[in-house]
N, C-alpha and C positions, 0 to 999 in steps of 0.2 A: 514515535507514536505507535509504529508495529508493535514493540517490544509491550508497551502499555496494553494493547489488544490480545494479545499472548494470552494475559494473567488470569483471561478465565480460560474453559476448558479445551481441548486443540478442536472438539466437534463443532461448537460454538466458533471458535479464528475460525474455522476453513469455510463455517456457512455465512460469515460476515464480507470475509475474502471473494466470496462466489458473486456478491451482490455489490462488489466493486467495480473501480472505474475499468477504461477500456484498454486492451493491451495488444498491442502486434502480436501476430503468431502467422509462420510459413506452412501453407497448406502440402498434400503430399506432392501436386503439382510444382512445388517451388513458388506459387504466386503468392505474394505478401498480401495480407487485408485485416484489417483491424475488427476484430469482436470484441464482444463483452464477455466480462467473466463469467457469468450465468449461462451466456452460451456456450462457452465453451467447456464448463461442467454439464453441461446440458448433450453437449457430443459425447464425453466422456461415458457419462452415466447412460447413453443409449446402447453405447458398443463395447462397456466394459466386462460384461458376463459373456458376450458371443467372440469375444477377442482372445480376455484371460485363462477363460474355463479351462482345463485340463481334465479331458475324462478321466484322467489317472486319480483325482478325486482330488486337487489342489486346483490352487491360481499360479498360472504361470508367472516367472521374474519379469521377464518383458516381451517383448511382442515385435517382431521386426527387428530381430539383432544380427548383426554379420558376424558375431561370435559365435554361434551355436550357444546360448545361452538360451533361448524361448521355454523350454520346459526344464532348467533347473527348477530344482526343490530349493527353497530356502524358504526364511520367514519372515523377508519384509513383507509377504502381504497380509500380516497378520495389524501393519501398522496402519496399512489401508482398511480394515478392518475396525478399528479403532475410530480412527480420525471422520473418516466417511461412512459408517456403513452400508446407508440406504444405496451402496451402489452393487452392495451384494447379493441375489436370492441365499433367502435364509438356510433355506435345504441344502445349497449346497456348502453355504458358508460351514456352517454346521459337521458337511463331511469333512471341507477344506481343515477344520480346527482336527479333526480326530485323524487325520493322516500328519498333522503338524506336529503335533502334540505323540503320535507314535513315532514318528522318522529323524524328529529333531530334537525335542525333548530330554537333554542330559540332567548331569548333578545338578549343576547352579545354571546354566544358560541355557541356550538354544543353536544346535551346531549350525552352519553359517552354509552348509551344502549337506546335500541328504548324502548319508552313509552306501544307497545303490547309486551314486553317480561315480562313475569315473575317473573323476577329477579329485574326489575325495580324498584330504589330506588331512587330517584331524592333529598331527603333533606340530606346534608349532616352535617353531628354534630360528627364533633371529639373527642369531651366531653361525647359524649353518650354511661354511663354504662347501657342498660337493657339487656335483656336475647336476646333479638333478633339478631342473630348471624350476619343477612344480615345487619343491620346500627349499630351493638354496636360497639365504639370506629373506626368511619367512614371508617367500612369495607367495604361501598359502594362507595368507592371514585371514582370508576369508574365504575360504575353501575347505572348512568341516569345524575348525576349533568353535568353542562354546560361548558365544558374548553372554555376557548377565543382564546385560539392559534390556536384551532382543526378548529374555523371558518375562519382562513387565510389561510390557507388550501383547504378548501371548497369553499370561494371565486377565488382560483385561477384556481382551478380546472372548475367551472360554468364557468369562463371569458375566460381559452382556449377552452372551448369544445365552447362557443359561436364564438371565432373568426375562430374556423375550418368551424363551421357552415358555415359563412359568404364567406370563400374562396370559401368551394364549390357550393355556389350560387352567389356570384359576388359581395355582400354585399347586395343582395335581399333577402326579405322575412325576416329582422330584422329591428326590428325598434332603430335605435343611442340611441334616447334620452328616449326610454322605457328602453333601454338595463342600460345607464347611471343613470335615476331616481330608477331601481332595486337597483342597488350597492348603492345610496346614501342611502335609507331609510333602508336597511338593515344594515348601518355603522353608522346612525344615533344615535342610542344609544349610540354608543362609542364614536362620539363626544362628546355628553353629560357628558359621565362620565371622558373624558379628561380635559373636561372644569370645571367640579364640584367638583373633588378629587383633596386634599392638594397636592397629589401625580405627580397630572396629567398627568396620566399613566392608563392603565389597570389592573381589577384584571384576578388576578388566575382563577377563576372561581366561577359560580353561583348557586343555586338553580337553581327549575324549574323555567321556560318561565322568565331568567332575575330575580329571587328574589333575595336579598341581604344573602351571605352567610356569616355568621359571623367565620366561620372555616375557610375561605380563605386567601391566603393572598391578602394586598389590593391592590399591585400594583408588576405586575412580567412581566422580559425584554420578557420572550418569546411570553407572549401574548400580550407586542406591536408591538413587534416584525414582527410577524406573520401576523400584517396585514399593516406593513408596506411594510412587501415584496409585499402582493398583490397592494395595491398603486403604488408602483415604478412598477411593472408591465401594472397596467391603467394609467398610467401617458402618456406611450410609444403607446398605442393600438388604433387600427382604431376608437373605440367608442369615447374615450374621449373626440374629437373635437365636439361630438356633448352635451358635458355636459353643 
């Protein structure tokens, strides 16, 4: 029946999911008590901008980790973004997407850690035995390389915050066919490589800035996936008409 509820859009399952039945959950205390889903989107949604925020002008990965993970850069919360919005202020969502879109932003994907962290490992080689714990046998798989799904994502997210833009100025102060030639030249690669792979499909993911990764695989559903959903999204939106 999940699977059935899916099939319309994920903002839709997650506000359907919010208004479901009741589910255990351990408070920070350790004590067990049973809420409701609403409530407990309801905690979420009060503490998740005073939690998330990162003055640094992003949403933090997570929040109370014993990894030292709280202020990596990456771009899942681009998919919160997506999925949820109303749990973002739009002003900052806004900065969050122009620091995403500068830090993470390659050829075809979206590196998996910002290029200023540390940890930052962008080549990825599955084959590789050296002593270097961070890429031997491609323990940095998600430590810089470029996913291509993570950018359908990204793109949806940039296209809603632009048409909220547009409402609350009347569709002033955007320009159609700036807004339209962004999406094309950013998707342009992936034309290319539909057109040029036996596959004619997407890969997995890339090296840095678009390099070919030979550890990938070379054609995977969720990263055509991903931006075909943004397409059927710009197919429908006030921009289009001026592509």
């Amino acid at each position: 029946q999940e699977e059935q509820d899916r099939s319309g859009n994920d903002k839709q399952w997650y506000q359907r999911r919010v208004r479901g039945s009741c589910s255990g959950v351990t408070d920070w205390c350790g004590k067990a008590r049973e809420v409701r889903f609403g409530e407990w989107a309801g905690m979420i949604r009060d503490n998740f901008e005073e939690e998330f925020w990162c003055e640094e002008g992003y949403y933090r990965d997570t929040v109370g980790s014993e990894l030292n993970t709280d202020k990596k850069l990456r771009p899942n919360q681009t998919f919160a973004m997506v999925v949820a919005p109303d749990l973002f202020e739009e002003a900052r969502l806004t900065i969050a997407l122009e620091t995403v879109g500068t830090k993470l932003a390659g050829g075809l994907g979206m590196a998996t850690l910002s290029p200023d962290d540390p940890e930052y490992e962008p080549f990825y080689n599955k084959s590789d035995r050296n002593c270097n714990y961070r890429t031997a046998h491609g323990f940095n798989y998600h430590q810089g390389p470029e996913w291509v799904w993570c950018m359908g994502f990204y793109l949806r997210a940039k296209l809603a915050d632009l048409l909220r833009q547009a409402d609350r100025n009347d569709g002033g102060g955007l320009d159609g066919r700036g807004v339209a030639q962004y999406f094309a030249t950013v998707l342009a690669p992936h034309r290319a490589m539909i057109a040029n792979t036996p596959y004619r499909g997407l890969t997995e993911l890339t090296n840095k800035d678009g390099e070919y990764c030979p550890g990938s695989c070379p054609t995977q559903a969720w990263s055509s996936a991903c931006i075909l959903e943004f397409l059927v999204e710009w197919r429908t939106c006030r921009f289009a008409a001026d592509q």
